[in-house]
N, C-alpha and C positions, 0 to 999 in steps of 0.2 A: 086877289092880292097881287101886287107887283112883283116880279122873281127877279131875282140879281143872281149872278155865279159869279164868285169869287172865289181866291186862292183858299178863302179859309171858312168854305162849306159854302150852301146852295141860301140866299137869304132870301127870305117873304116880309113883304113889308105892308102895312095896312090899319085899321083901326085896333083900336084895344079890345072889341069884342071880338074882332075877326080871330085876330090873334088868341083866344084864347079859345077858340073855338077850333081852330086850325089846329094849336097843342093837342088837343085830345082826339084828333081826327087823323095824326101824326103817330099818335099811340098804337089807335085802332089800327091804323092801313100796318105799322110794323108788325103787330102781333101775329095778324092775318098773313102777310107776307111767308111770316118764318113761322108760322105753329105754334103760336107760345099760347098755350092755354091759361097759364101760370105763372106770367111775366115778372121779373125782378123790377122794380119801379122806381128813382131816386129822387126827389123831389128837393129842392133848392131850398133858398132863405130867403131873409129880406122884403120889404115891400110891393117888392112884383110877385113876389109868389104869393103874400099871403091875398093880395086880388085876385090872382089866380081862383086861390082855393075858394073864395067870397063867391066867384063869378062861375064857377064851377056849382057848388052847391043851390046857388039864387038859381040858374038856369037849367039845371040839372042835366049838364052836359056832360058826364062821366054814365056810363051804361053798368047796372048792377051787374053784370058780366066780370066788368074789369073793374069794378070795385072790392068785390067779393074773393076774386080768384087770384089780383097781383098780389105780391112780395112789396108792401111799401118801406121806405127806406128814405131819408136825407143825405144827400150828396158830401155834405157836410155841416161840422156843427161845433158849437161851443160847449167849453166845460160846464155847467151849468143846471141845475135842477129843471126836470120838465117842466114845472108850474112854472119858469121864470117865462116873463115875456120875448128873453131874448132866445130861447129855447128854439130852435129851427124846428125839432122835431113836435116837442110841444105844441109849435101854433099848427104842426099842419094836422095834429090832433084834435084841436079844439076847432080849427076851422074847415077841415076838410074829412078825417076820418072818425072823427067819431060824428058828423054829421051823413054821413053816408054808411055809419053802421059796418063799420069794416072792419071782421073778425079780429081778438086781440091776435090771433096764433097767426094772423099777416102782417101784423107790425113790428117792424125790426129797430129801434131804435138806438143808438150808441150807449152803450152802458156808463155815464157819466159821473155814478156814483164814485168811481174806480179811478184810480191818478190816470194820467194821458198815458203813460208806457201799459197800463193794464188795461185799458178803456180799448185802444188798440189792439191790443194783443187778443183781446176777449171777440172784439167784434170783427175781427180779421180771421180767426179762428172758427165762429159760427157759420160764417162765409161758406168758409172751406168746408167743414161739415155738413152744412146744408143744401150747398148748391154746388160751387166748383171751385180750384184752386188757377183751372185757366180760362175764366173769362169774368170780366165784371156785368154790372148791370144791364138787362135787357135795354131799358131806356133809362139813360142819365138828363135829368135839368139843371141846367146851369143858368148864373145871373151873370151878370157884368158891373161892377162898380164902376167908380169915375178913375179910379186910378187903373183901370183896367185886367182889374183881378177878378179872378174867376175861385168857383167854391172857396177855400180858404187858403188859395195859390196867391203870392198876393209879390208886388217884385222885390226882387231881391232875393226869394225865396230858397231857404236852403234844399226845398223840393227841384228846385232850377240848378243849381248849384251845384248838388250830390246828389244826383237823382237814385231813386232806391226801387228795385224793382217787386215792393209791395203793394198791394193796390190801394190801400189807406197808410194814412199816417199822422203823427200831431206834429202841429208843429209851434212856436212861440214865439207871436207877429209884436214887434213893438208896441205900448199901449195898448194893445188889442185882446192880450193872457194867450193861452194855451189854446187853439185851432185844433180842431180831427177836420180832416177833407180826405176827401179822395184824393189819389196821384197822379203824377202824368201815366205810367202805367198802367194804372186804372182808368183812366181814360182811354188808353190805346185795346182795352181789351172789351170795352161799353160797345153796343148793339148800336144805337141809337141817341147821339147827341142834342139836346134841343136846347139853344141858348136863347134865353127870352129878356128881352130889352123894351121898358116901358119908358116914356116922357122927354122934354126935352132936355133938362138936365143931362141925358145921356148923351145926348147930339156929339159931343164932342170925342166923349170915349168912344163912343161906335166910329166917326171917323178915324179915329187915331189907331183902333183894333185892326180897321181893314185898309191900311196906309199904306202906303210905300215899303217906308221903315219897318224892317222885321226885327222884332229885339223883344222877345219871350223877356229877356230880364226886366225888361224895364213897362213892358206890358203881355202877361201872361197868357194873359186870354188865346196870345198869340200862338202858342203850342198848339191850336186847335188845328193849324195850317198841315200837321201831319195826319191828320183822323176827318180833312176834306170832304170827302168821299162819305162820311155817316154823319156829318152836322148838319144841322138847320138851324140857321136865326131867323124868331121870331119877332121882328122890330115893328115898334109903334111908331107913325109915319114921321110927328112928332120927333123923335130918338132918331129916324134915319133922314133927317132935314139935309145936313152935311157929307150924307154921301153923291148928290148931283148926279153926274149922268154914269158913275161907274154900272 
């Protein structure tokens, strides 16, 4: 795969298998690294993840190791019943962990039933009782949309705005309802970053995230610029057409 260093983490760039083979390979070398027998694991949204999880189970490229032993978790998610399709956690239920048989007592999932202020409260709180109150996820996934938002950080964001030093929060994005994401704090406290960029419809945000122009408000993604040092984008060659010779 091609490596690029940029202001805003270390990029790989290459085909869609590679890339998803690199993700979980990404996982492994972290765990091993730092000892995590028992990794907290946050897995994304959207239609790059849910290939992900497809290309994951069809080639069984995840090791019953780190199946069995992570913490899974969505980075973030919609107010929304599991069964819905737009469920983040949901799909990576039906596509990913319940095809690899992965204990219920590791699935963490936002407790949706519950308004957004108790949805948070509840699953910001488990957090803290179960794991720790000062660090987030071992490894957090992230997407990128066209508008250049990330988990459900999206611009404008009163996450940007009034930054809150909890590691979740909901938030309520125009025409969009009620968002739980991670925060920028939450991110600043994540092990391992991996932002995964599929097709060329992205061409343009992927240029636009690692530009010139630094402006978090207007493209979020770009908050990634301080947490450098633990990101990795994983870009489909496709997606990084417009980044040339950086």
């Amino acid at each position: 795969m091609k490596e690029i260093t940029t202001p805003y983490g270390k990029v790989l760039i290459g085909t869609e298998d590679a890339i998803y083979r690199q993700a979980v390979s990404l996982v492994e070398s972290h765990c091993q690294k730092n000892d995590l027998i028992e990794p907290t694991l946050a897995l994304s949204g959207g239609g790059t993840a849910q290939g992900f999880f497809r290309a994951c189970v069809k080639e069984k490229l995840i090791p019953e190791k780190l199946s069995q032993k992570a913490a899974w978790f969505v980075s973030d998610e919609r107010m929304v019943p599991f069964d819905s399709d737009e469920s983040n956690f949901g799909n990576a239920e039906r596509l990913l962990l319940d095809p690899l048989d992965v204990p219920f007592e590791k699935r963490h999932p936002w407790p949706t039933d519950h308004s957004p202020d108790e949805t948070v409260a509840l699953f910001g709180q488990q957090w803290k009782n179960q794991y720790t109150p000062f660090a987030c996820f071992d490894i957090c996934f992230l997407g990128m949309g066209d508008d250049c938002h990330t988990a459900s950080i999206f611009p404008h964001s009163p996450l940007l705005a009034k930054p809150t030093a909890d590691f979740f929060a909901h938030v309520e994005v125009p025409a969009k309802g009620h968002r739980l994401t991670i925060t920028p704090a939450g991110l600043r406290k994540c092990g391992l970053i991996v932002v995964m960029v599929i097709g060329e419809a992205k061409a343009i945000p992927v240029e636009m995230a690692m530009g010139d122009l630094h402006d978090p408000s207007e493209r979020p993604i770009q908050i990634l610029r301080e947490e450098a040092d633990r990101v990795v984008w994983l870009v489909e060659e496709k997606a990084a057409a417009r980044l040339g010779n950086k």
